[in-house]
Biopython code that builds the backbone (N, CA, C, O; Angstrom):
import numpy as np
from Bio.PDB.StructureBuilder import StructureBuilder

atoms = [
    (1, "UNK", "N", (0.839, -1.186, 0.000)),
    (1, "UNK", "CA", (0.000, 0.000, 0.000)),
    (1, "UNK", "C", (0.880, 1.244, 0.000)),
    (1, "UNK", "O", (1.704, 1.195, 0.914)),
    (2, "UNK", "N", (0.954, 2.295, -0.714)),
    (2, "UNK", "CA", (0.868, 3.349, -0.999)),
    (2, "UNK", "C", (0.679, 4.314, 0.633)),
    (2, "UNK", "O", (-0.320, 4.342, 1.352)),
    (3, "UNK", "N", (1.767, 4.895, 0.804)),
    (3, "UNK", "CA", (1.398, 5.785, 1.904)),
    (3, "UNK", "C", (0.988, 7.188, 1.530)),
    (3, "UNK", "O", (0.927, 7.657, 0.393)),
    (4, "UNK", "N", (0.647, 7.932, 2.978)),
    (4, "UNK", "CA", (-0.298, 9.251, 2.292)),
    (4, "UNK", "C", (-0.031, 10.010, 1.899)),
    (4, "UNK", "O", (0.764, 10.655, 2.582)),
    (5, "UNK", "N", (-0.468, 10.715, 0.307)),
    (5, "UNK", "CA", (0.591, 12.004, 0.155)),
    (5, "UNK", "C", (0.241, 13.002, 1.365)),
    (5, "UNK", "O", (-0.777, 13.039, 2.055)),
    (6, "UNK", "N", (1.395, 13.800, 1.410)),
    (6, "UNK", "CA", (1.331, 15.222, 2.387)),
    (6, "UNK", "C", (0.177, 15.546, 1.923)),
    (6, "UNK", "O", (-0.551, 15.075, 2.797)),
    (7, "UNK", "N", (-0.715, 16.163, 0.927)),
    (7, "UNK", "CA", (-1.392, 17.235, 0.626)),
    (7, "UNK", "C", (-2.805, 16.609, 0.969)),
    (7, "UNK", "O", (-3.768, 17.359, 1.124)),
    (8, "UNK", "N", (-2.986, 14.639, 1.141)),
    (8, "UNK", "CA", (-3.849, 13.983, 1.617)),
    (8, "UNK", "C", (-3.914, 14.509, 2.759)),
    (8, "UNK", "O", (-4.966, 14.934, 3.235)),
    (9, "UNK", "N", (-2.594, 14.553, 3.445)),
    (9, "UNK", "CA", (-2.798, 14.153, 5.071)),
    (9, "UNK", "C", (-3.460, 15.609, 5.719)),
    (9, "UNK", "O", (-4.128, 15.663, 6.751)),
    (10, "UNK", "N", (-3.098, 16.760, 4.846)),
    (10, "UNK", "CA", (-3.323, 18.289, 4.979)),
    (10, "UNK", "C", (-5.073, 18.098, 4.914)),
    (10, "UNK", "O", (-5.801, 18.748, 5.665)),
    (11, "UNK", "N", (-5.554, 17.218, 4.014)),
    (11, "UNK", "CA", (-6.617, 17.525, 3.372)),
    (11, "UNK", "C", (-7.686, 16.695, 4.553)),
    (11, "UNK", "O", (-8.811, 17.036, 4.920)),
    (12, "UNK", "N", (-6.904, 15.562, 4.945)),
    (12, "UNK", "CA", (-7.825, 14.953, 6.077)),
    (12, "UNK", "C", (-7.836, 16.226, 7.291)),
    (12, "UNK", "O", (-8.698, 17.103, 7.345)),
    (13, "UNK", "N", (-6.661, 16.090, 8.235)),
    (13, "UNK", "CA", (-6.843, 17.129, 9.180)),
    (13, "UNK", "C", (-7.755, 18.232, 9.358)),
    (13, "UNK", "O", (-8.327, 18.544, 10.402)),
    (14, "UNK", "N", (-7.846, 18.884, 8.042)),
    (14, "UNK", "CA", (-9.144, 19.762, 7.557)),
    (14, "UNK", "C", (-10.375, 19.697, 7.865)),
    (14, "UNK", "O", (-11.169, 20.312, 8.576)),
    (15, "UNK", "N", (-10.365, 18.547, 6.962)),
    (15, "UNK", "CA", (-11.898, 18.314, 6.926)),
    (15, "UNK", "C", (-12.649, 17.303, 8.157)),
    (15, "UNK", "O", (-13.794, 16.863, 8.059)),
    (16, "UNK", "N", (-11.773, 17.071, 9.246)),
    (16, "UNK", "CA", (-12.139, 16.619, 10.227)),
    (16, "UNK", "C", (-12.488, 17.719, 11.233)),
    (16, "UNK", "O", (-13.493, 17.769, 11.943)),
    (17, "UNK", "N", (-11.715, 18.386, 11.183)),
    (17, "UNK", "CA", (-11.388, 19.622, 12.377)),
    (17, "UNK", "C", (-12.419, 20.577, 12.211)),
    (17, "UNK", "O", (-12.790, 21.317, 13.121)),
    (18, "UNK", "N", (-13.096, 20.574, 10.559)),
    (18, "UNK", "CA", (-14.222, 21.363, 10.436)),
    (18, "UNK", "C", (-14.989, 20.777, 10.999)),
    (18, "UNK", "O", (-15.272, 21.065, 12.162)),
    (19, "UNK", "N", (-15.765, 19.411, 10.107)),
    (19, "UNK", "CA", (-16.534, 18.176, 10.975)),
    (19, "UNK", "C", (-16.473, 18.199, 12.418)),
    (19, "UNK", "O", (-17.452, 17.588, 12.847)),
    (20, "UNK", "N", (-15.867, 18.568, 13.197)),
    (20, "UNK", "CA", (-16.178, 18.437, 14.731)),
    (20, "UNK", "C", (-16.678, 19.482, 14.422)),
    (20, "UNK", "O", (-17.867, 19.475, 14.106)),
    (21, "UNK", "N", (-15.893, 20.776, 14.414)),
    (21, "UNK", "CA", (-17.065, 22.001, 14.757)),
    (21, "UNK", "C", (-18.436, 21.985, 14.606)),
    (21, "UNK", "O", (-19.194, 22.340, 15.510)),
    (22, "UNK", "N", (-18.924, 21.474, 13.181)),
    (22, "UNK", "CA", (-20.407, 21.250, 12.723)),
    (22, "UNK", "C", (-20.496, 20.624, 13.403)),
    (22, "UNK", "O", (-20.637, 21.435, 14.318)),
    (23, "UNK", "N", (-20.569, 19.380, 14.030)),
    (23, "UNK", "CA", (-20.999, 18.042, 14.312)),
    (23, "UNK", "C", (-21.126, 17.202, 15.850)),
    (23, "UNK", "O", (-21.930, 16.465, 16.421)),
    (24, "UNK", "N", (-19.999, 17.729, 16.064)),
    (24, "UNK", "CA", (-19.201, 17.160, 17.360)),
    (24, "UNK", "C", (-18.779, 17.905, 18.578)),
    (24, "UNK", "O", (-17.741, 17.688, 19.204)),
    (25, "UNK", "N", (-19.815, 18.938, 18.897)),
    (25, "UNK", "CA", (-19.499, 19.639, 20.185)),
    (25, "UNK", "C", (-19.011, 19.182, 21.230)),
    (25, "UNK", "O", (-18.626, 20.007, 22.059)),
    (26, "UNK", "N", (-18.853, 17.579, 21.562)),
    (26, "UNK", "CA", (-18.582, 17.078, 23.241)),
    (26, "UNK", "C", (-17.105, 16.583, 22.849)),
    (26, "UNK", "O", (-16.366, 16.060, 23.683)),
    (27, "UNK", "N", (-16.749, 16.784, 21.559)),
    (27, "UNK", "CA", (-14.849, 16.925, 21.131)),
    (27, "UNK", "C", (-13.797, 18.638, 20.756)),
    (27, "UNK", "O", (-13.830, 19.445, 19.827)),
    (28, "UNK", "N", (-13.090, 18.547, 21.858)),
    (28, "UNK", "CA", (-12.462, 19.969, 21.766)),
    (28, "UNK", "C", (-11.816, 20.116, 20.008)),
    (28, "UNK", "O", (-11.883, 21.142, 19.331)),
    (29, "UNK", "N", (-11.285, 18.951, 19.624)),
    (29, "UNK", "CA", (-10.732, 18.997, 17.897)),
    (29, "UNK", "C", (-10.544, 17.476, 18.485)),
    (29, "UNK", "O", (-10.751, 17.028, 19.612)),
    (30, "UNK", "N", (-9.908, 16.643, 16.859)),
    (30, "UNK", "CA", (-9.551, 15.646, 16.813)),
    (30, "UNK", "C", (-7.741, 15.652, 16.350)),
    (30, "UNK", "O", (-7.316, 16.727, 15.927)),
    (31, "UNK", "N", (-7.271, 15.089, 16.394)),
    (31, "UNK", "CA", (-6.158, 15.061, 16.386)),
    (31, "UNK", "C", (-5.753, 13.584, 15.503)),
    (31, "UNK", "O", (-6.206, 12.536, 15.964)),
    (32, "UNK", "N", (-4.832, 13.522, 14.138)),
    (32, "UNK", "CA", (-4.795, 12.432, 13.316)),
    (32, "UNK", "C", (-3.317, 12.113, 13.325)),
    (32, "UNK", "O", (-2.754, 13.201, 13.451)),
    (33, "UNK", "N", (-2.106, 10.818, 13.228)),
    (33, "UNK", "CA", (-1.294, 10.718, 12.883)),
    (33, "UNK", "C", (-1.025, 9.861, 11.902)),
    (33, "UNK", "O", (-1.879, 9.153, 11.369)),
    (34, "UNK", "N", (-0.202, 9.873, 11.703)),
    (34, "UNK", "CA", (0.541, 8.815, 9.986)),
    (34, "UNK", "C", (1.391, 7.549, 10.392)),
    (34, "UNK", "O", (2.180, 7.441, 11.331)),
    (35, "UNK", "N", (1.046, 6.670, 9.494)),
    (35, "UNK", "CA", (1.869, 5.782, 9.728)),
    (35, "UNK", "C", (1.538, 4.754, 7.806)),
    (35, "UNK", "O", (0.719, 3.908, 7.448)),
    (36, "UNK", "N", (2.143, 5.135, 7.439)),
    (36, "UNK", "CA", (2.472, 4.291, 6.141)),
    (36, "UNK", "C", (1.232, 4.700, 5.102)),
    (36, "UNK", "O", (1.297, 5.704, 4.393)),
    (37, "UNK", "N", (0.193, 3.867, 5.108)),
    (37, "UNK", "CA", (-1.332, 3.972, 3.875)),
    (37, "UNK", "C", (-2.211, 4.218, 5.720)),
    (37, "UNK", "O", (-3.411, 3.947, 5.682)),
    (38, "UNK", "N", (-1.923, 4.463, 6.489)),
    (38, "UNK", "CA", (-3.209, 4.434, 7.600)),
    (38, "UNK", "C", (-2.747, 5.772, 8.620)),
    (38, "UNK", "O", (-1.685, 6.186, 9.086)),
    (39, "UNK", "N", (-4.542, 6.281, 8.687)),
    (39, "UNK", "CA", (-4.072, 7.746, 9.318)),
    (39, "UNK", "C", (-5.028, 7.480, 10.943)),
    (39, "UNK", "O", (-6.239, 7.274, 10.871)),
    (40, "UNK", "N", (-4.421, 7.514, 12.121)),
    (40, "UNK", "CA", (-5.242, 6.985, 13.303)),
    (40, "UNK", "C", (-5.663, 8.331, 13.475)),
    (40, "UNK", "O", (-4.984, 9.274, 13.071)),
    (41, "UNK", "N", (-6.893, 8.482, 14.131)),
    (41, "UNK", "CA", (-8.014, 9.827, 13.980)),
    (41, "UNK", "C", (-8.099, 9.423, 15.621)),
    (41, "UNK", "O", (-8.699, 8.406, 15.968)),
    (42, "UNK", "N", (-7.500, 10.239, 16.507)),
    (42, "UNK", "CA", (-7.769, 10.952, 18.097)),
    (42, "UNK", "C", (-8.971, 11.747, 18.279)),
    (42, "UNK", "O", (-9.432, 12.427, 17.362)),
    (43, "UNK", "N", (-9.503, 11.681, 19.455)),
    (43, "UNK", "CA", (-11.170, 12.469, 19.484)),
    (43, "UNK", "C", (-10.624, 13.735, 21.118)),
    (43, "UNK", "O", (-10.781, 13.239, 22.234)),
    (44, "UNK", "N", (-10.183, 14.870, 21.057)),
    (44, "UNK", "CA", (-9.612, 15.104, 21.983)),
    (44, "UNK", "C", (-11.060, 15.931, 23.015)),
    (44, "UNK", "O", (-11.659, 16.791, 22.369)),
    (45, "UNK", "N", (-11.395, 15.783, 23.959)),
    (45, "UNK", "CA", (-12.438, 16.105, 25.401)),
    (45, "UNK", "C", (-11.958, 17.327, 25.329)),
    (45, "UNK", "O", (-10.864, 17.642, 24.859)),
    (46, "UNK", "N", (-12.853, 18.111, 25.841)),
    (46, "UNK", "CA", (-12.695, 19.517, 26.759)),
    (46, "UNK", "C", (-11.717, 19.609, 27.752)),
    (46, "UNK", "O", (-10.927, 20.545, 27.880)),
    (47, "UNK", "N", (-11.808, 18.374, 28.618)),
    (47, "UNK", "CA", (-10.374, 18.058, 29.435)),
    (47, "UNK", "C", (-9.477, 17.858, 28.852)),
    (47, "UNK", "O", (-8.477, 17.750, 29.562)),
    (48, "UNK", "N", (-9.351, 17.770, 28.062)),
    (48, "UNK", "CA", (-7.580, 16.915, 27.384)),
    (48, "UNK", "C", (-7.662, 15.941, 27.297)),
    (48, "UNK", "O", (-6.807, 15.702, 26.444)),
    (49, "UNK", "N", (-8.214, 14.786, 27.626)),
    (49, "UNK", "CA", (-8.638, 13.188, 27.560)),
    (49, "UNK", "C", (-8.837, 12.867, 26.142)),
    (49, "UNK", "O", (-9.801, 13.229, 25.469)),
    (50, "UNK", "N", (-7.510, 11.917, 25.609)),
    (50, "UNK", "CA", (-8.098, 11.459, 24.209)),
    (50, "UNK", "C", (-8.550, 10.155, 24.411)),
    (50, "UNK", "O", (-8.547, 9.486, 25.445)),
    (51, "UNK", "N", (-8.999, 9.840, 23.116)),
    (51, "UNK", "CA", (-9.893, 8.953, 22.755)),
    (51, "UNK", "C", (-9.634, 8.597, 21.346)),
    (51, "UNK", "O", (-9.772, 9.347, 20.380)),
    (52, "UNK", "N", (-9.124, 6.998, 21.338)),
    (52, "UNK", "CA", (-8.584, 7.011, 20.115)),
    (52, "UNK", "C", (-10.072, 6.293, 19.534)),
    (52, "UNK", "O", (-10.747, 5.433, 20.100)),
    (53, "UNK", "N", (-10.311, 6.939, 18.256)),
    (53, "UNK", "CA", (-11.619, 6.873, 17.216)),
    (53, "UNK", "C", (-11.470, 5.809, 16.300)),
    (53, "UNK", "O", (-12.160, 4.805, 16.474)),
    (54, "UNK", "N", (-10.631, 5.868, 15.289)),
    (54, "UNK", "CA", (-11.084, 5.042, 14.681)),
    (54, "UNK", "C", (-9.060, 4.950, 13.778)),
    (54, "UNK", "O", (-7.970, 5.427, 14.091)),
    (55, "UNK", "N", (-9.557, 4.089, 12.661)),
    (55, "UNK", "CA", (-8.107, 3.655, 11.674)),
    (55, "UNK", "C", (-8.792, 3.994, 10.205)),
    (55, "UNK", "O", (-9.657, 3.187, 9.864)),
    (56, "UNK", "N", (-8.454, 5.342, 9.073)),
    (56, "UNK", "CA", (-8.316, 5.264, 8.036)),
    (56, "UNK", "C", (-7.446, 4.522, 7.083)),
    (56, "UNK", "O", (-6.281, 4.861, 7.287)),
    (57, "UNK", "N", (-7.526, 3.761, 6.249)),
    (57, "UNK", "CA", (-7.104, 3.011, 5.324)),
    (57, "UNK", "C", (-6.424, 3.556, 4.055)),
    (57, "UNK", "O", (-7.217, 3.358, 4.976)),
    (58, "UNK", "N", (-5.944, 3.930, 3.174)),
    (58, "UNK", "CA", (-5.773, 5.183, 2.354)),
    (58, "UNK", "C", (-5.700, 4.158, 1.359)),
    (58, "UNK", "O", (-5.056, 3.181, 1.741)),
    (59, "UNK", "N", (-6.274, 4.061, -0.076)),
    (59, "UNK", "CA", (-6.555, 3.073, -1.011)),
    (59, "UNK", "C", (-5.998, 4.112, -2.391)),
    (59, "UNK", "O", (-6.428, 3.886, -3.522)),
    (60, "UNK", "N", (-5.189, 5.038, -2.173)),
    (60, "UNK", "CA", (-5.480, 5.643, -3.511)),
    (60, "UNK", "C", (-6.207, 6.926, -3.568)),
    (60, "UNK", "O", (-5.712, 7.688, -4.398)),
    (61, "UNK", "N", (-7.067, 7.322, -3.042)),
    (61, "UNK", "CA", (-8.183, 7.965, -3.077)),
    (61, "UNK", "C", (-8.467, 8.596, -2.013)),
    (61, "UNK", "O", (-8.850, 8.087, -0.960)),
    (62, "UNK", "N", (-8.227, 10.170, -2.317)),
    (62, "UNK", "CA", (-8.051, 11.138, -1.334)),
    (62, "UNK", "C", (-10.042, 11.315, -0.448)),
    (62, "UNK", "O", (-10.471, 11.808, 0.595)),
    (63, "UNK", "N", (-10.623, 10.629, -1.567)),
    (63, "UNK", "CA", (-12.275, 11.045, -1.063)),
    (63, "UNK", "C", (-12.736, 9.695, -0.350)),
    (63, "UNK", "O", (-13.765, 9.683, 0.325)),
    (64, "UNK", "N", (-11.814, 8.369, -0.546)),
    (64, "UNK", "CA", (-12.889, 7.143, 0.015)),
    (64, "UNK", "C", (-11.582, 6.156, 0.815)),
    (64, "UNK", "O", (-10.672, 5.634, 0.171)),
    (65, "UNK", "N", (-11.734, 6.051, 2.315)),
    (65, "UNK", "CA", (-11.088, 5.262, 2.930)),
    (65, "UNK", "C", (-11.355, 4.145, 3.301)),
    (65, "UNK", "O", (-12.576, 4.046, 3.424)),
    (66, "UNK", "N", (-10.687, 2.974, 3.619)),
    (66, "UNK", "CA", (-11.035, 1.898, 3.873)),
    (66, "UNK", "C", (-10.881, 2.086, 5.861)),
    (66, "UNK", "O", (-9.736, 2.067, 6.313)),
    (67, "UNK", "N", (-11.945, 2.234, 6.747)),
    (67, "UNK", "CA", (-12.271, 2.221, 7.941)),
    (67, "UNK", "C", (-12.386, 0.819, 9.206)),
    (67, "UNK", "O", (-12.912, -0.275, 9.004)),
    (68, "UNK", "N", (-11.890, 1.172, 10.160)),
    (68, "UNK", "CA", (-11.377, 0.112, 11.047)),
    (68, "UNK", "C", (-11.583, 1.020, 12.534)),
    (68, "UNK", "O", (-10.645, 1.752, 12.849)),
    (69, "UNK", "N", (-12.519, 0.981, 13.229)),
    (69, "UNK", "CA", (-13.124, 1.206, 14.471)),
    (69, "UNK", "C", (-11.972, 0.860, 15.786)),
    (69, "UNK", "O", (-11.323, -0.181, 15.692)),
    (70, "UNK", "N", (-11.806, 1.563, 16.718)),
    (70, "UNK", "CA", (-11.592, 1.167, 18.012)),
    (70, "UNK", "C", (-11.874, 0.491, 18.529)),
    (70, "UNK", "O", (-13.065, 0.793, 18.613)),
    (71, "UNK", "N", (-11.771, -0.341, 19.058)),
    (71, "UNK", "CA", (-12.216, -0.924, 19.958)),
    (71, "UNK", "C", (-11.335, -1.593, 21.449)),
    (71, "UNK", "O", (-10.592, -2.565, 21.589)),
    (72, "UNK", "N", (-11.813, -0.612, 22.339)),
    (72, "UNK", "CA", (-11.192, -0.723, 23.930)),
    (72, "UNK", "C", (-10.968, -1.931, 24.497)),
    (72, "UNK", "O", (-10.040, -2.217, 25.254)),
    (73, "UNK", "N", (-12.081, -2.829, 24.010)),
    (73, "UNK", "CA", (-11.863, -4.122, 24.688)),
    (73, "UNK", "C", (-10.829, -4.956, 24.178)),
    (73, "UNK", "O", (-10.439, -5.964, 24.766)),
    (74, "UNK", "N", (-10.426, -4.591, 23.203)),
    (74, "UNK", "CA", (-9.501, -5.456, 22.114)),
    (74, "UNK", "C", (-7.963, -4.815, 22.321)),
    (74, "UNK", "O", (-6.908, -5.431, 22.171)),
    (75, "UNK", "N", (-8.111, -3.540, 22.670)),
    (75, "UNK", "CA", (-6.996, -2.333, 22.778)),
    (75, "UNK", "C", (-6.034, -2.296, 21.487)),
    (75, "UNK", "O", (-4.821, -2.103, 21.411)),
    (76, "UNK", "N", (-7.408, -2.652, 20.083)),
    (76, "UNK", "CA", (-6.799, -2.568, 18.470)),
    (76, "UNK", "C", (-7.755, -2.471, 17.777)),
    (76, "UNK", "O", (-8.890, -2.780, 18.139)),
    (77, "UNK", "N", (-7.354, -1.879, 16.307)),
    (77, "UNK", "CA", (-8.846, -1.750, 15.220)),
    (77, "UNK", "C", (-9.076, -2.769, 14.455)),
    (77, "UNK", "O", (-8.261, -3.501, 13.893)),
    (78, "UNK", "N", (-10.657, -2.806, 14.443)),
    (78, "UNK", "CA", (-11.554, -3.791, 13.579)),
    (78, "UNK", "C", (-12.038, -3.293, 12.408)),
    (78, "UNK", "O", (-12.926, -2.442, 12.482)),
    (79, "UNK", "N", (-11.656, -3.631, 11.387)),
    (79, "UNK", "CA", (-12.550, -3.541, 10.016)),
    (79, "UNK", "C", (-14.330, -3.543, 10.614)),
    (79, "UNK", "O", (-14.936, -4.434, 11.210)),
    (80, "UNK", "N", (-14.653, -2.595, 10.304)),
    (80, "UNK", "CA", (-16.081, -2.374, 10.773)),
    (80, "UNK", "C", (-17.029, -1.160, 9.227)),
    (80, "UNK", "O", (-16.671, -0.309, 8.413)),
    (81, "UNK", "N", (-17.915, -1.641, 9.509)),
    (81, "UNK", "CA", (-19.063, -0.482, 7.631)),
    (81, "UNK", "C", (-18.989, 0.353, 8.543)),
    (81, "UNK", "O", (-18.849, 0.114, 9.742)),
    (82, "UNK", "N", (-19.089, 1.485, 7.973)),
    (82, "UNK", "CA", (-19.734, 2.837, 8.369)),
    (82, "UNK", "C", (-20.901, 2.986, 8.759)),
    (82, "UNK", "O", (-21.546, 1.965, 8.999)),
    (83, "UNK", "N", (-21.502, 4.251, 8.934)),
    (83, "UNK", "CA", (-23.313, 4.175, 9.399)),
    (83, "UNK", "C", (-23.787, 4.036, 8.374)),
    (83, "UNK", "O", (-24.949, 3.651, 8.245)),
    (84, "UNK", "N", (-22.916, 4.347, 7.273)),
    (84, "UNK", "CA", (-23.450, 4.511, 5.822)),
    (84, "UNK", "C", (-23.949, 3.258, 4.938)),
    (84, "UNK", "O", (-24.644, 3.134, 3.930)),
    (85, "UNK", "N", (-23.124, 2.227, 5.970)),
    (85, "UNK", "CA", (-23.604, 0.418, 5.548)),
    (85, "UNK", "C", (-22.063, -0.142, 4.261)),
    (85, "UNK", "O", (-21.757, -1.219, 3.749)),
    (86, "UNK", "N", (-21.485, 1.247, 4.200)),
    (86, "UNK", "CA", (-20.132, 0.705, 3.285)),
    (86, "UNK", "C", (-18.723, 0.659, 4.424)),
    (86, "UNK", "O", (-18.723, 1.061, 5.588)),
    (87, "UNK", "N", (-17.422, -0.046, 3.555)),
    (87, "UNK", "CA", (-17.020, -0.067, 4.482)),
    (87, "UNK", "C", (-16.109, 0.437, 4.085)),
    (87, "UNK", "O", (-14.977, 0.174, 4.489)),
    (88, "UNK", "N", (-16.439, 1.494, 2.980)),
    (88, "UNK", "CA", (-15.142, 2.669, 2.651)),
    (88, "UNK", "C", (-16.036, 3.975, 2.930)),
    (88, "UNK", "O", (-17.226, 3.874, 3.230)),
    (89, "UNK", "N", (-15.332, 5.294, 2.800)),
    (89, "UNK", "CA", (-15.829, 6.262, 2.670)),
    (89, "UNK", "C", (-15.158, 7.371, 3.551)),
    (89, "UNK", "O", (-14.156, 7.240, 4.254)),
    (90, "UNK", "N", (-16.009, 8.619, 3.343)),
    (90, "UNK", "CA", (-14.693, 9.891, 3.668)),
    (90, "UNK", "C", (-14.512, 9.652, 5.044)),
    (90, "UNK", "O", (-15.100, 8.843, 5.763)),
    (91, "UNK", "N", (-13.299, 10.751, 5.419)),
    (91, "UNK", "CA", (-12.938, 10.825, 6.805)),
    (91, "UNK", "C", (-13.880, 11.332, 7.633)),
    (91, "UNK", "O", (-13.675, 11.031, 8.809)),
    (92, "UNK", "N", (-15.178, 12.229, 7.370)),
    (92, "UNK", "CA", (-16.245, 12.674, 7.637)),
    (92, "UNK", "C", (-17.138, 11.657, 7.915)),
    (92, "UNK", "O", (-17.857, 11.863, 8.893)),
    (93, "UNK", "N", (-17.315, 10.446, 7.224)),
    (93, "UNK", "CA", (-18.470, 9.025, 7.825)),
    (93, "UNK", "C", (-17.716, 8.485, 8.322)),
    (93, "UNK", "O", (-18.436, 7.707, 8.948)),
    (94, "UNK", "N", (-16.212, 8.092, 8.732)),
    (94, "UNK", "CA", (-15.572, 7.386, 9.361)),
    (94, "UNK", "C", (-15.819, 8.616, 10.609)),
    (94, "UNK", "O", (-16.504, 8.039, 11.454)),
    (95, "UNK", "N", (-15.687, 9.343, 10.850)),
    (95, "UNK", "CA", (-15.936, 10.020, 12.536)),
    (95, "UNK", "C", (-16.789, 10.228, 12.858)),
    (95, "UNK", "O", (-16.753, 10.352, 14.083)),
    (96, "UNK", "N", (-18.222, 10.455, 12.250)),
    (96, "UNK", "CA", (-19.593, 10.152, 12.445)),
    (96, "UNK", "C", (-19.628, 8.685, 13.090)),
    (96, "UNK", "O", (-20.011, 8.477, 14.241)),
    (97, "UNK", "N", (-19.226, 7.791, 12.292)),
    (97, "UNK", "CA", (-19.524, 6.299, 13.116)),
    (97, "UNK", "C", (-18.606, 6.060, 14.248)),
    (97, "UNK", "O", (-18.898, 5.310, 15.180)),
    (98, "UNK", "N", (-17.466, 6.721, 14.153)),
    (98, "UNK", "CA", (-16.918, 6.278, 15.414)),
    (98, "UNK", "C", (-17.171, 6.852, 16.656)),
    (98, "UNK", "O", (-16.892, 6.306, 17.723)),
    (99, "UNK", "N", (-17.648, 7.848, 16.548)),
    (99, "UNK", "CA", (-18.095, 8.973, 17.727)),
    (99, "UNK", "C", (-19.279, 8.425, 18.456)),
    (99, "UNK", "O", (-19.366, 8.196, 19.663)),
    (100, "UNK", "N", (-20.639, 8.166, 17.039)),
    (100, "UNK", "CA", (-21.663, 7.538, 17.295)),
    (100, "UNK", "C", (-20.845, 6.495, 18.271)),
    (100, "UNK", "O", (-21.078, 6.927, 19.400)),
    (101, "UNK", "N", (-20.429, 5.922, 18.332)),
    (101, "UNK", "CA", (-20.141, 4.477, 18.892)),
    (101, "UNK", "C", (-19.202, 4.948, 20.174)),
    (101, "UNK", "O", (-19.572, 4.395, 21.209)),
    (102, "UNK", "N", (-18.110, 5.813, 20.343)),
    (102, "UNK", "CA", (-17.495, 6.166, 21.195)),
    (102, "UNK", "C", (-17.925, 7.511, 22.026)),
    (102, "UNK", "O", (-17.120, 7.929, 22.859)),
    (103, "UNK", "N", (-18.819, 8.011, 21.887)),
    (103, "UNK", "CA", (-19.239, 9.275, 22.590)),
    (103, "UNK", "C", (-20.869, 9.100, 23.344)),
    (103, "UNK", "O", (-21.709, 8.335, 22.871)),
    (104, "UNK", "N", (-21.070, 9.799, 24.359)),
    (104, "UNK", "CA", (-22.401, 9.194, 24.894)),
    (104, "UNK", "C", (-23.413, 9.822, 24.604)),
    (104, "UNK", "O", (-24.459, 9.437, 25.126)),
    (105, "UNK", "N", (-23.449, 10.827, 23.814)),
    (105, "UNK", "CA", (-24.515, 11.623, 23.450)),
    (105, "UNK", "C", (-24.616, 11.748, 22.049)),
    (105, "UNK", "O", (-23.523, 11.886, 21.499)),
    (106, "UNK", "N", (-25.765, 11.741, 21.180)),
    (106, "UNK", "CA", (-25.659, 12.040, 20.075)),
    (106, "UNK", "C", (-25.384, 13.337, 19.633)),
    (106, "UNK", "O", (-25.407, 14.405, 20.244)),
    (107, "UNK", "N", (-25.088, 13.035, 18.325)),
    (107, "UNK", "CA", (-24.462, 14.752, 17.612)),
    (107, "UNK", "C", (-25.734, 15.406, 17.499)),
    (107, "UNK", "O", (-26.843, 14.872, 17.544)),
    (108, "UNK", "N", (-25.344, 17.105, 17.287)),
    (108, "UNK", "CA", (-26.195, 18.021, 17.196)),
    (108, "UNK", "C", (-26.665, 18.489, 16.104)),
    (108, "UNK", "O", (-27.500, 19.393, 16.129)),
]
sb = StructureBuilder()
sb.init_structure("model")
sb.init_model(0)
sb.init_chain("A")
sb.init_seg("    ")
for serial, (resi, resn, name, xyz) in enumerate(atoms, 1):
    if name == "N":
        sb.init_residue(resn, " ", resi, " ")
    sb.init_atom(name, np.array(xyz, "f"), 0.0, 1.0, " ", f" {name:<3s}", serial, name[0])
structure = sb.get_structure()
């Protein structure tokens, strides 16, 4: 796999950091790092308390990721669909579903 170009990784950070603002009031920003074709997406609290969200997949394609969920009990990510019922798609339905699933209140 193909790791992320810079101007991807610019382009995720973005459009996540907007996405909380719209979306995600009970997350201060999210916070993403790199590691080869996969970008791990942090959910950061009002306190400072992160929360790791979810695992982007990078296939090529700056608009559709291949997604892999948190999961605490496992303390690693699972290939998991989106809310959307696919199990690719932007960095925007990958933090919608993971929030849904990791946050206790629904979005606004």
């Amino acid at each position: 796999m193909a790791a992320i170009p810079e101007s991807t990784k610019s382009s995720i950070r973005l459009r996540l950091l907007d996405h909380v603002e719209q979306r995600w009031p009970q997350l201060a920003r999210t916070e993403v790092t790199y590691r080869g074709a996969f970008a791990y997406v942090v959910g950061v609290l009002p306190d400072g308390e992160e929360i790791p969200l979810c695992r982007l997949r990078y296939g090529g394609s700056a608009h559709s990721f291949g997604f892999a969920i948190y999961s605490a009990a496992r303390d690693r990510y699972e290939e998991a669909a989106l809310l959307t019922g696919y199990f690719a798609g932007s960095p925007q339905d990958a933090l919608d579903t993971a929030c849904t699933v990791h946050l206790p209140t629904e979005p606004s």
